[in-house]
N, C-alpha and C positions, 0 to 999 in steps of 0.2 A: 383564558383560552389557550389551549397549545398549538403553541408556534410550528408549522410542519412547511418544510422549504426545499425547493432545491435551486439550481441553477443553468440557468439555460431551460428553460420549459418549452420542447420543442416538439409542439403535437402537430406540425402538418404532417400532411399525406405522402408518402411515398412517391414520389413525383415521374410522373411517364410511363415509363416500362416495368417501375415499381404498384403493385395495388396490394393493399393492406385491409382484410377486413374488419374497420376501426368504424367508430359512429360516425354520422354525419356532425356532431357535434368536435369529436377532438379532430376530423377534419379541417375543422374552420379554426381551429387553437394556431396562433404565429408565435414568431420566439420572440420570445420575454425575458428577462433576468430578473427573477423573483427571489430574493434574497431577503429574510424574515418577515414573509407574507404570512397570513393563515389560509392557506393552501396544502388538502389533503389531501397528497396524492405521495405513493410510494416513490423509490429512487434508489438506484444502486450507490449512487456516489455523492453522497450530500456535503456540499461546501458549510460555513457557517453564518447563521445572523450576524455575527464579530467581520465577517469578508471571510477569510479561508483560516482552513485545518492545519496547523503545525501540528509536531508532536504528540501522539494521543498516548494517554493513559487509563486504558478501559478495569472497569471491578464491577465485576458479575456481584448483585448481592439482592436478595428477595425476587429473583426470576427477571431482574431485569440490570440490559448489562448497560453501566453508567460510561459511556465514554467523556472522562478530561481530554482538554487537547489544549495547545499552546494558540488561545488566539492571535492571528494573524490579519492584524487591522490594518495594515498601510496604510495608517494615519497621520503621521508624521510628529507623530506626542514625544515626550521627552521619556518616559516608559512606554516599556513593550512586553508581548508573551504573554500578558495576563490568563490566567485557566477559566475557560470557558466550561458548559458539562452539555452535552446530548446522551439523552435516554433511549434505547430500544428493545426492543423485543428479541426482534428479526434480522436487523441489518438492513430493512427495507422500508422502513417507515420510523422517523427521528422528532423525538421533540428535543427542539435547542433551548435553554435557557439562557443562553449567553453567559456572560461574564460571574464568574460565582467566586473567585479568587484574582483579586487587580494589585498593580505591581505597585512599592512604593509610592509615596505620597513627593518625595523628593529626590534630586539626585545625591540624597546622603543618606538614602537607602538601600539598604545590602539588597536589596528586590526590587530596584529600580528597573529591571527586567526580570522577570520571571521564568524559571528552567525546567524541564523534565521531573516527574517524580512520582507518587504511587498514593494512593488511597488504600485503608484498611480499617476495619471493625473491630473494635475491640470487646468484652466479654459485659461490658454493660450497656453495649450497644450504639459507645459514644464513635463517631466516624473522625480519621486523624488520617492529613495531609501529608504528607512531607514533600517539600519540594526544591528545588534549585532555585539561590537568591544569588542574582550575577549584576556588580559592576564593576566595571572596567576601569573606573578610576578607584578601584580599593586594591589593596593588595594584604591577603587573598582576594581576586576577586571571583569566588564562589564557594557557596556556601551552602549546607543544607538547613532547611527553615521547616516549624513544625506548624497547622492550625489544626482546631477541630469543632467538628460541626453533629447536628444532632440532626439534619435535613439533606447534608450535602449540597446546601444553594446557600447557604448562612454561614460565613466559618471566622472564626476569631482566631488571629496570627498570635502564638505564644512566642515573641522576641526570646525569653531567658532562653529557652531552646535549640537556640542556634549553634551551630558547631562550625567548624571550620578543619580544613586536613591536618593531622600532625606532619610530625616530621620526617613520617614515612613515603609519603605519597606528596603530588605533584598538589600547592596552593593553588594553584590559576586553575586547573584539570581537576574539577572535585565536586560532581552534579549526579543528576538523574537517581535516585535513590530508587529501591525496588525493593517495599517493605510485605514480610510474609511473617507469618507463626509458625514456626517449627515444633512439630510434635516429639521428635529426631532429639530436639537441642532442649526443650521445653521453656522457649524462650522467643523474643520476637528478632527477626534477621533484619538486615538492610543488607544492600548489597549498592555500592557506590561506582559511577566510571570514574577512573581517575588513573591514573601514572608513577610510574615506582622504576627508577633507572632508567630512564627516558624508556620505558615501553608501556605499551595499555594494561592495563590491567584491572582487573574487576577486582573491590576489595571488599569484604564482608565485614559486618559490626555488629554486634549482638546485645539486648533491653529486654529487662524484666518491667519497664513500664514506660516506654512508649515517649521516657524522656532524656534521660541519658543514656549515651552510649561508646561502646567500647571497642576497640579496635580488635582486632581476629586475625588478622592477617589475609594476604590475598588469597582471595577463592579460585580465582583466572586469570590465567597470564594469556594475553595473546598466542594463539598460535599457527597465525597464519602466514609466517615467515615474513611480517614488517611490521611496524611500530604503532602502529595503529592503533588511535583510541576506540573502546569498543561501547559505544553508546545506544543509551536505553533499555536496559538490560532489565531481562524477567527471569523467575525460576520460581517453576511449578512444577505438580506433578501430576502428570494426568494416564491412568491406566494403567498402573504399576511401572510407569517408567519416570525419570527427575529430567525435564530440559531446561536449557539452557539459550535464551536467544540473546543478541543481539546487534548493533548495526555497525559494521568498520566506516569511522569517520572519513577514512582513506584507506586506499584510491579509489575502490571499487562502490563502494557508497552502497551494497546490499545488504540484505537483514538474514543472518546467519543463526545455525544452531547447533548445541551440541548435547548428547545423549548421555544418563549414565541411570545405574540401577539404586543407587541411593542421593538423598541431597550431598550427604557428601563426602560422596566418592569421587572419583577423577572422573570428567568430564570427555568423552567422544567423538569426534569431529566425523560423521555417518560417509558414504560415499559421494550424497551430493548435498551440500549441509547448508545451502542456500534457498529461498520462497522463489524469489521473484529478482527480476534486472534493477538496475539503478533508477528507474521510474517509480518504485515503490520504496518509500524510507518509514526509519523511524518503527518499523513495527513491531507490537507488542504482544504477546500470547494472552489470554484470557480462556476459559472455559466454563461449565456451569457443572461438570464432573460429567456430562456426556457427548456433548461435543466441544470442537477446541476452533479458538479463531485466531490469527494474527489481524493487529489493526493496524493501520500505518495513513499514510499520504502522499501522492499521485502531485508532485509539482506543477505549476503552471513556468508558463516559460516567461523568459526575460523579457518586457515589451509585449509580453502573448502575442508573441510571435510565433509560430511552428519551428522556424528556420532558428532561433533561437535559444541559446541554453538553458537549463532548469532555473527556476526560481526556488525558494524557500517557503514551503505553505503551498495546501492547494486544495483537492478535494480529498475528503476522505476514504481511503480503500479497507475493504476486509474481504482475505480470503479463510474458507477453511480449510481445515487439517485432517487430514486422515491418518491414522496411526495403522502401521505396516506391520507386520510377524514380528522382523526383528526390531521394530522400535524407531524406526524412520518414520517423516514425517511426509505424505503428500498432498499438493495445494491443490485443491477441488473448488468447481464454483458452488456458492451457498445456494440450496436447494431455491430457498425465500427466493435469492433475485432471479434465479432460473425463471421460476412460476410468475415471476411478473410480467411476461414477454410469453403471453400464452396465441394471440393475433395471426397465424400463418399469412407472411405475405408472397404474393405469387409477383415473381419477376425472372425476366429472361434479358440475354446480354442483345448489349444494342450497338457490339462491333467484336469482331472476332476474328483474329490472325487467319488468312487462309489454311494454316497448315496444321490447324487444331481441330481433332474432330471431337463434333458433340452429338450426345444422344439424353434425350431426356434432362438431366439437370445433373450428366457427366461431362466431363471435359478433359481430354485425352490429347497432351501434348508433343511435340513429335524430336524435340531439341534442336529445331532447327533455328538458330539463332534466337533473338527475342520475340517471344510469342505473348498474348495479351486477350484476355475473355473480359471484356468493359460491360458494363452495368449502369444504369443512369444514376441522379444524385440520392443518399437516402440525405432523409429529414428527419430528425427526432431519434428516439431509441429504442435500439435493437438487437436482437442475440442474432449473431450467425454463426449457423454450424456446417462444418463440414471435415469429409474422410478424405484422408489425401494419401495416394499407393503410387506403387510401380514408380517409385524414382531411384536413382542410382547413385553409387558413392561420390560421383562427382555434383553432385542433384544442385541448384540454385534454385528457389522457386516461392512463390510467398502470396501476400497481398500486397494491394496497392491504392491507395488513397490519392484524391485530389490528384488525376490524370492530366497530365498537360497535353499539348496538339501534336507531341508526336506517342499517345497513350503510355508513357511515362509516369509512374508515379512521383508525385513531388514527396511523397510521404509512404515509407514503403516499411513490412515485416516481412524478412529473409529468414528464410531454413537454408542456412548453407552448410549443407552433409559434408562437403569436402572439407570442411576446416572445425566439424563438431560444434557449431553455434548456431544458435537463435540471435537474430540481431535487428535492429533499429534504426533504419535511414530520417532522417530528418529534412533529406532531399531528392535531387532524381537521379546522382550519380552514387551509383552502390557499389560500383568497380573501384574509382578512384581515390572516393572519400574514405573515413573513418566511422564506420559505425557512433550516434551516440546512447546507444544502450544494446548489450547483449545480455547472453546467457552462456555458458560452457553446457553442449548438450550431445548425449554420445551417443549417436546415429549406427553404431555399428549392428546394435543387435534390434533395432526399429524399421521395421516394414511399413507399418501406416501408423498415421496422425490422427487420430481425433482433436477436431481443434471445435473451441466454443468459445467463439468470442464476442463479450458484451460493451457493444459503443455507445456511451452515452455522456452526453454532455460533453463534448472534449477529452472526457477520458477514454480508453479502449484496453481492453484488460483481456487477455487470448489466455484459454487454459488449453495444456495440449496434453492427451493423453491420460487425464486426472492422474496428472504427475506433478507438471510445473506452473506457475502464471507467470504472464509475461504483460508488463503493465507497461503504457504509454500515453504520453500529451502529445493528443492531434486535434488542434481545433479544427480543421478544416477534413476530419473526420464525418462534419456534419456538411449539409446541404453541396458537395461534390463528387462526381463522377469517382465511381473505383472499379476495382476489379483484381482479377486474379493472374500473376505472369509466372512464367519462366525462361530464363535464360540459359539458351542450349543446355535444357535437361527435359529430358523425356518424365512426364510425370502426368499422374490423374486425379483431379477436383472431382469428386461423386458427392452424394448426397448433402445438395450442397442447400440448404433452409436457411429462411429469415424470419425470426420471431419477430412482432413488436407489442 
């Protein structure tokens, strides 16, 4: 039977001033943490049977896309990272199989943890692994490692296989493989992260049969003005154009791309060449030759705590890609999870700044100091949409999560126009603190917002404009008071709906 899971299953009711037209029956549903239950029920952001989502490495192959990902078991084993696989369709309904590649048997195993790497088909249909074998008491310690499987849940490790960096590139820095067929080259690619004079660099290697290989020299050098390792890297081509993603290990910890009109030509850095903020890692492009996804992971925080900083591993995110005139890429929410949150719920605010006026389910703010539209708690998950106008270059204004007693958000997402960012509070002081997640977003030639954002399960994922996503860990997203502020800026929340 297939495993179908999520986490945090959270069907009550809309509580108070919220009403949902939902059955009498997922009324009475309480939260649960159902984690490899047989439970069918759809989900935008599926954690895994293993505990949580590291590193995915998704391959589209007979109409269904295979997501790997680096299990993240907090078990406290002497190996870790083992490759798990989730199958979908949609993005909205997952069977987990669990563990289908597990690390070393000992610690004198080059794979006593397990790293990032790529699945691929070959011409008699046999399926081949390649993936990262990392330990820390070897030196090198990493490695690329080959298995292959005739199911993709059965795979037998080929040790002779193994490689290690020559002397061009960095020994300890030398993972995440990202293997493709070149029409171009008539041969099969790898492409390695790894280090070449102390900078990032992505290095290519080229096989006529899937078992040895050869060095090529670097395909990409970092260029984003620091040294930065540039991890998990894809390259495909989708719609006549070649991209190029990947994630900077540092500082910024987002998942980047770059454009070019052949594999390999030089590589493009677009105008805004970033998905999403440092809440979404690790992501990887896949497509089926009509539509395009980035897969990644949505971290839980230290202690799951809110207040807290990321963890490593969490739930699984995917957004989609929209390909633009000139070959940019913009992050849209997937139609699938849209359509899952079909429910119109009806709510009105249950406290309201005297000096904001409202009509019908607008909300027309005046800048007079901090102003606040409060709303009771939601419960379970939900799409909320809304258009937001008439703000000014100096504009501050956002949501706000988990209100404290003086209508505060403890957990807040800021549009601050004056300084051209989307950002992330983690607490109730947005003035004093430090953002921990933005965006660089240029408000100059932007009049209104379309914003759609879907909270579920502790994650919350804001797309604005079917331009950007903006992804965050808010546990206390769920069953607490929110609402809508702005600080001395004059601005308007209109058509403002709650799916669920």
């Amino acid at each position: 039977m297939k495993r179908f899971f999520y986490l945090f299953l959270l069907g009550a009711t809309c509580m108070e001033m919220v009403a949902c037209s939902t059955s009498t029956e997922d009324s009475l549903k309480s939260e649960a943490a159902y984690i490899g239950e047989d439970i069918e029920n759809e989900v935008a952001y599926p954690v895994s049977v293993e505990g949580f989502v590291g590193d995915t490495m998704p391959f589209f192959d007979d109409g269904i896309y295979n997501i790997f990902y680096l299990c993240d078991q907090r078990n406290g084993k002497q190996g870790y990272h083992p490759w798990g696989l989730i199958e979908t369709t949609n993005f909205t309904k997952f069977d987990d199989t669990g563990v289908v590649i597990n690390y070393g048997d000992s610690i004198e195993s080059q794979d006593i943890a397990l790293g990032t790497g790529s699945v691929i088909r070959d011409e008699a249909g046999i399926y081949h692994a390649f993936y990262t074998g990392h330990n820390d008491t070897f030196s090198p310690k990493e490695a690329v490692m080959h298995a292959t499987s005739t199911d993709m849940k059965n795979w037998e490790k080929i040790e002779e296989d193994t490689f290690t960096a020559d002397s061009n590139y960095s020994t300890d820095d030398f993972r995440d493989p990202y293997v493709m067929y070149s029409e171009e080259d008539r041969c099969y690619l790898m492409f390695i992260t790894t280090r070449k004079d102390n900078c990032g660099v992505i290095a290519k290697y080229s096989s006529d049969d899937l078992k040895t290989w050869t060095d090529e020299g670097v395909f990409f050098e970092n260029d984003m003005g620091n040294d930065s390792n540039m991890e998990c890297p894809t390259v495909l081509e989708y719609k006549g154009k070649w991209y190029l993603s990947f994630s900077d290990q540092w500082p910024d910890r987002q998942v980047h791309y770059r454009i070019c009109d052949t594999l390999n030509g030089v590589y493009a850095k677009p105008d805004y060449d970033v998905f999403d903020c440092n809440g979404f890692y690790a992501g990887r492009m896949v497509t089926d030759g009509e539509k395009l996804f980035v897969v990644g992971w949505n971290g839980t925080k230290k202690n799951h705590s809110d207040s807290d900083e990321y963890d490593w591993g969490g739930n699984m995110v995917t957004h989609q890609l929209e390909q633009n005139d000139d070959g940019s890429l913009s992050v849209v929410l997937n139609e699938n999870i849209k359509n899952l949150y079909s429910n119109e719920c009806i709510f009105s605010p249950q406290k309201i700044t005297d000096t904001v006026e409202t009509k019908d389910d607008s909300y027309r703010f005046s800048g007079n100091e901090y102003e606040v539209v409060g709303f009771k708690n939601l419960m379970g998950n939900y799409l909320l949409k809304a258009h937001i106008s008439e703000f000014d270059s100096d504009g501050m204004f956002g949501f706000a999560f988990n209100l404290n007693d003086e209508n505060v958000g403890r957990l807040n997402i800021v549009f601050n126009v004056a300084n051209n960012r989307i950002e992330f509070y983690n607490n109730s002081d947005i003035v004093e603190t430090k953002a921990q997640s933005y965006l660089e977003y240029d408000f100059s030639d932007v009049s209104d917002l379309d914003v759609s954002m879907v909270i579920s399960n502790g994650v919350v994922v804001m797309y604005v404009n079917d331009d950007i996503a903006f992804t965050t860990r808010m546990y206390m997203s769920q069953g607490m008071e929110w609402g809508i502020f702005s600080i001395k800026s004059p601005v308007v929340f209109s058509d403002m709906n709650l799916y669920k």
